[in-house]
N, C-alpha and C positions, 0 to 999 in steps of 0.2 A: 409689522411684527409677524414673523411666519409663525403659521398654524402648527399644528401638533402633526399632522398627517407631513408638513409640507418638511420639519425636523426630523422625522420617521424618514422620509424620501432621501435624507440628506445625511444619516448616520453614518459616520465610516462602520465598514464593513456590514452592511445590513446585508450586501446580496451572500455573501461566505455564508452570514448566520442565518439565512435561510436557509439554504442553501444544507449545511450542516445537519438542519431540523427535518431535513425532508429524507434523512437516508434513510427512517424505519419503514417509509413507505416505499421507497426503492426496492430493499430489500422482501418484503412481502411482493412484492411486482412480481421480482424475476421467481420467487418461490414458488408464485402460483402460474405466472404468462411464461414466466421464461425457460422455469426448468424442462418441460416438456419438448421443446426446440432443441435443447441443450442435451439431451438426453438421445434425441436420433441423430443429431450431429456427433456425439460421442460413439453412438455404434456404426454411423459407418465407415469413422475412422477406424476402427477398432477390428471392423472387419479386413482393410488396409493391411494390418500385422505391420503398424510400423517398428523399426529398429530401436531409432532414440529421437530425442524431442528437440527441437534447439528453437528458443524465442528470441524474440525481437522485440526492442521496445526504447525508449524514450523519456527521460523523465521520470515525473510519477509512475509513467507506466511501467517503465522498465523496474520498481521495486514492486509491482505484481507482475512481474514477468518473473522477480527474484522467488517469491513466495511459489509461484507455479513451478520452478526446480526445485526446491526443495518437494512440494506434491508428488512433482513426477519422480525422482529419485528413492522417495521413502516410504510412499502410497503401492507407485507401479515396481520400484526395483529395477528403473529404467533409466540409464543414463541420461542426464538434463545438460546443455550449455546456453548461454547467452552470447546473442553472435556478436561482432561486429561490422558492422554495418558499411565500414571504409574500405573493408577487403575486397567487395561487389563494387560498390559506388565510386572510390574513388582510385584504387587498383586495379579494378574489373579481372579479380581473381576470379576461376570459374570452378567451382565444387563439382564432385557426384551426391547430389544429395537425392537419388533414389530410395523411397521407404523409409525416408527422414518425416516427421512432424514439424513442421515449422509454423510455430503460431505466434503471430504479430500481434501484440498490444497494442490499442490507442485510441486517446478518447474520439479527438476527432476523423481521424483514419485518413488526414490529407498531407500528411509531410513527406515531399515530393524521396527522398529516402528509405521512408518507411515501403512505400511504394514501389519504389525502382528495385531496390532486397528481396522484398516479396514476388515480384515479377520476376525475377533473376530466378530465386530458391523453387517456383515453379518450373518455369524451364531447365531444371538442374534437376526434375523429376521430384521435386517433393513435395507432398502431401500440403496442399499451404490452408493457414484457416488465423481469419481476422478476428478478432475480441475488441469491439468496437463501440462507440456508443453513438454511429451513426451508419444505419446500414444502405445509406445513397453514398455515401464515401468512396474515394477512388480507391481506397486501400480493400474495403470491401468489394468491388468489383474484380479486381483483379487475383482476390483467394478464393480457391473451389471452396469454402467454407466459411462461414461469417457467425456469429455469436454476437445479438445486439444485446449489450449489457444493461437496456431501459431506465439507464436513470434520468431522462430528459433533459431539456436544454440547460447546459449546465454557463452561468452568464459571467462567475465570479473568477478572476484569473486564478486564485490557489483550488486546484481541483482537489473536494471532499468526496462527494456522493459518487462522483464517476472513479474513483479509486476502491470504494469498500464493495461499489456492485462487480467492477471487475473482480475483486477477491472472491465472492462470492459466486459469480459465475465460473470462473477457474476450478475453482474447490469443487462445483459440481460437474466442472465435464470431468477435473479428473477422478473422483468418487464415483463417476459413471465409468467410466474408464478400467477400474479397480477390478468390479468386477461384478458389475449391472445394478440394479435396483438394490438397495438395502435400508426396509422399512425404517429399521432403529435409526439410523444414519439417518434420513430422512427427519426424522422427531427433532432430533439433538438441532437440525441445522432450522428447523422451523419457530425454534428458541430464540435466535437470532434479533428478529425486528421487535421484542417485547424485549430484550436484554440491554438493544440498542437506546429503545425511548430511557431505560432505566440510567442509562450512563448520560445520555444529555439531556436530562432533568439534574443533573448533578453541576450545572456549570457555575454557581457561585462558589464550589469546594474548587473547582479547577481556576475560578480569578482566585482565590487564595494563597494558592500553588505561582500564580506569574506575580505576584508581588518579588516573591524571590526573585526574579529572572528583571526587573524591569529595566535596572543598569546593569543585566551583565555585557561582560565585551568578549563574550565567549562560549556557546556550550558542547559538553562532549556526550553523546546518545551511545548505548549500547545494549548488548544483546548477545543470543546464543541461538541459533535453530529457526524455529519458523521465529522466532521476535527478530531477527537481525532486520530482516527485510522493512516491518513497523520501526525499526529505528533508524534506518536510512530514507523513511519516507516523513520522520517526525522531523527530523533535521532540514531536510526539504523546504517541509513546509514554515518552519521555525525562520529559516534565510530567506524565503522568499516572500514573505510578511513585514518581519519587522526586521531581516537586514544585520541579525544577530549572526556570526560567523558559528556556524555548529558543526562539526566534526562528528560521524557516526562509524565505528568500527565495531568490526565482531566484538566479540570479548576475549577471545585467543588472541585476535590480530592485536588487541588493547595490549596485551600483555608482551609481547613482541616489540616494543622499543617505545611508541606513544607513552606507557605507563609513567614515563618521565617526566612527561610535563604536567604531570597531574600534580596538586598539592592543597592545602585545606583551603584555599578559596577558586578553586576551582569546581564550576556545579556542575556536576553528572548525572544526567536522569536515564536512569537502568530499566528497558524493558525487559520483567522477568517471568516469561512463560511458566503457566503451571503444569511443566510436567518435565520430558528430559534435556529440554532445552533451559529451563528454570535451574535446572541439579546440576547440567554442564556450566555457566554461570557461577554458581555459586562463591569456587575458587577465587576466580576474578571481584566480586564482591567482597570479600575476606581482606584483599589487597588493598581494593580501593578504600576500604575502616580504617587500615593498616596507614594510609596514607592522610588519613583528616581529610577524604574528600567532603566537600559537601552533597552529600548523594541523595537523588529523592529517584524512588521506586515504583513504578507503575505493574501492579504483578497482584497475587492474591494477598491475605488479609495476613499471613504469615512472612510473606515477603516484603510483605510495605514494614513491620510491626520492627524489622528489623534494622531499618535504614530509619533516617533521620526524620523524610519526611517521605509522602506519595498518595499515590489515588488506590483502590482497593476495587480492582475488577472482579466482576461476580462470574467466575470461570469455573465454580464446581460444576463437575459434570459435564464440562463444556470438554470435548476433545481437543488437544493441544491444536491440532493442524487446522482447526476454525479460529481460533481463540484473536490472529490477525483481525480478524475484521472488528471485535471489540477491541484490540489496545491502543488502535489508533484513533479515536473517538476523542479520549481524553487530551491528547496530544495534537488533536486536529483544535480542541477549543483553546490549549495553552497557545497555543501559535495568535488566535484571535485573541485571546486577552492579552497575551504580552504587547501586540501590535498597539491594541490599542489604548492602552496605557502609555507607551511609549507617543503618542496623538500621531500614530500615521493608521492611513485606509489598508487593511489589508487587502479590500476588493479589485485595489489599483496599483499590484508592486511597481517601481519604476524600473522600465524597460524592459517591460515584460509584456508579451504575446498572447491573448486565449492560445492560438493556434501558431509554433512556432515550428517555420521551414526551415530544415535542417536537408543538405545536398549531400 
């Protein structure tokens, strides 16, 4: 009969819910190791005068490549794009990207892709800089600039902790970026790892929440502003767990032809920012009542109180353009409860890669 330690070894998903558990300390890491690094890699970009920004990214990453446009567009007032990666690699288009930004996401920094872009976007004269969370990576070798985002060896295929540090390092180079040191800002972001332990102490409210989801054969994620990016990364993570088909659209894009196939047994979980991305929403929420969705709300204590069911993030005072790194907490746990209620690992999706080479 196996021991208790030898059942613990053997849990589906124990390395994710470590894994999960471990991001309040990540985050106090880079706050205290990291931001200082982060902060001269920000001014000597800045001394550069770059133009405009365009990221690169992959995956999970690329939906904090998403939130870092949004940063750089509404923080800097700087035009932001996300590149594609086929127009170098597999076109061998050849840009001017002189006094361009080009910052590559990734957790492990070796998809032969992500690397060949970045070598290319250098040679095309641009400013290149990795956000990595391994700084021997070929990707970080070949950017005049690296950002290790310290969340350590990350073992479990659905990446948690290496998604919230990248946010949080992003936020601070571009918050450095903005327009140098700013104490208050500072305070507000140092809230963070004591907000974070507060929401994953909450995870039997969130198995309550995947009861609903346990036989769905479908969910639809949405959002407005800095939440779009938290709902295309909740989706992500929701498919590549438990294999549930989730669809994540803006809330505008929702309303633009999708809004069809919506009906009252259809379950929609609304990331609803508490500020002007929450109030852009709105409309779209009015519709989906209008339509008998079954809507559950991940937003403050006024946004859930409205919808049918949801989680209730503690976002007073929290600046909307942080507030990412808290919504996706809740929706990093529904992914592991749904998984495992449904008796699959989420540690082990099938056919899936830690590290997937993409040409």
């Amino acid at each position: 009969m196996p021991t208790e330690n030898q059942a613990e070894q053997h849990r589906p998903g124990r390395t994710m819910s470590a894994e999960m558990a471990q991001q309040p300390a990540v985050l106090r890491r880079i706050l205290a190791e990291g931001a200082p690094q982060i902060h001269r890699t920000a001014d000597l970009i800045a001394a550069r005068r770059p133009r405009f920004v365009l990221l690169t990214a992959r995956g999970t990453s690329d939906n904090a490549a998403l939130y870092a446009k949004y940063l750089v567009e509404v923080l800097l007032g700087m035009p932001a794009g996300l590149t594609s990666m086929s127009t170098t690699t597999a076109y061998g288009a050849q840009q001017n990207l002189t006094d361009v930004l080009v910052v590559t996401v990734s957790q492990s920094g070796g998809s032969p892709d992500l690397v060949a872009s970045t070598r290319a976007a250098r040679e095309a004269g641009a400013i290149t800089l990795a956000v990595t969370n391994n700084p021997a990576s070929p990707l970080a070798e070949v950017s005049e600039f690296h950002i290790d985002v310290l969340a350590g060896p990350e073992k479990a295929l659905p990446a948690t902790k290496t998604y919230t540090a990248q946010l949080l390092s992003l936020y601070l180079l571009v918050d450095r970026l903005r327009d140098g040191a700013d104490s208050r800002r500072t305070s507000v972001a140092a809230q963070l790892p004591d907000l974070t332990e507060q929401i994953l102490a909450r995870q039997a409210e969130v198995a309550r929440l995947a009861a609903r989801y346990r036989f769905a054969e479908r969910l639809i994620l949405t959002s407005r502003g800095y939440g779009y990016p938290t709902a295309k990364e909740a989706a992500l993570k929701l498919m590549e767990t438990s294999y549930i088909p989730a669809l994540s659209f803006s809330g505008a894009d929702l309303l633009h032809g999708p809004l069809a196939m919506v009906d009252n047994v259809s379950p929609i979980i609304a990331v609803v920012p508490d500020g002007r991305g929450g109030q852009a929403l709105q409309p779209v929420l009015d519709r989906l009542r209008d339509r008998g969705a079954d809507l559950v709300v991940v937003g403050n204590r006024s946004a859930v109180d409205a919808a049918s069911a949801g989680f209730v993030l503690p976002t007073s005072g929290v600046p909307e353009e942080i507030q990412p790194i808290l919504q996706i907490l809740p929706l990093q746990l529904l992914a592991y409860e749904i998984t495992t209620a449904r008796g699959q690992d989420p540690d082990a999706p099938r056919a899936l890669a830690k590290v997937t080479e993409t040409h």
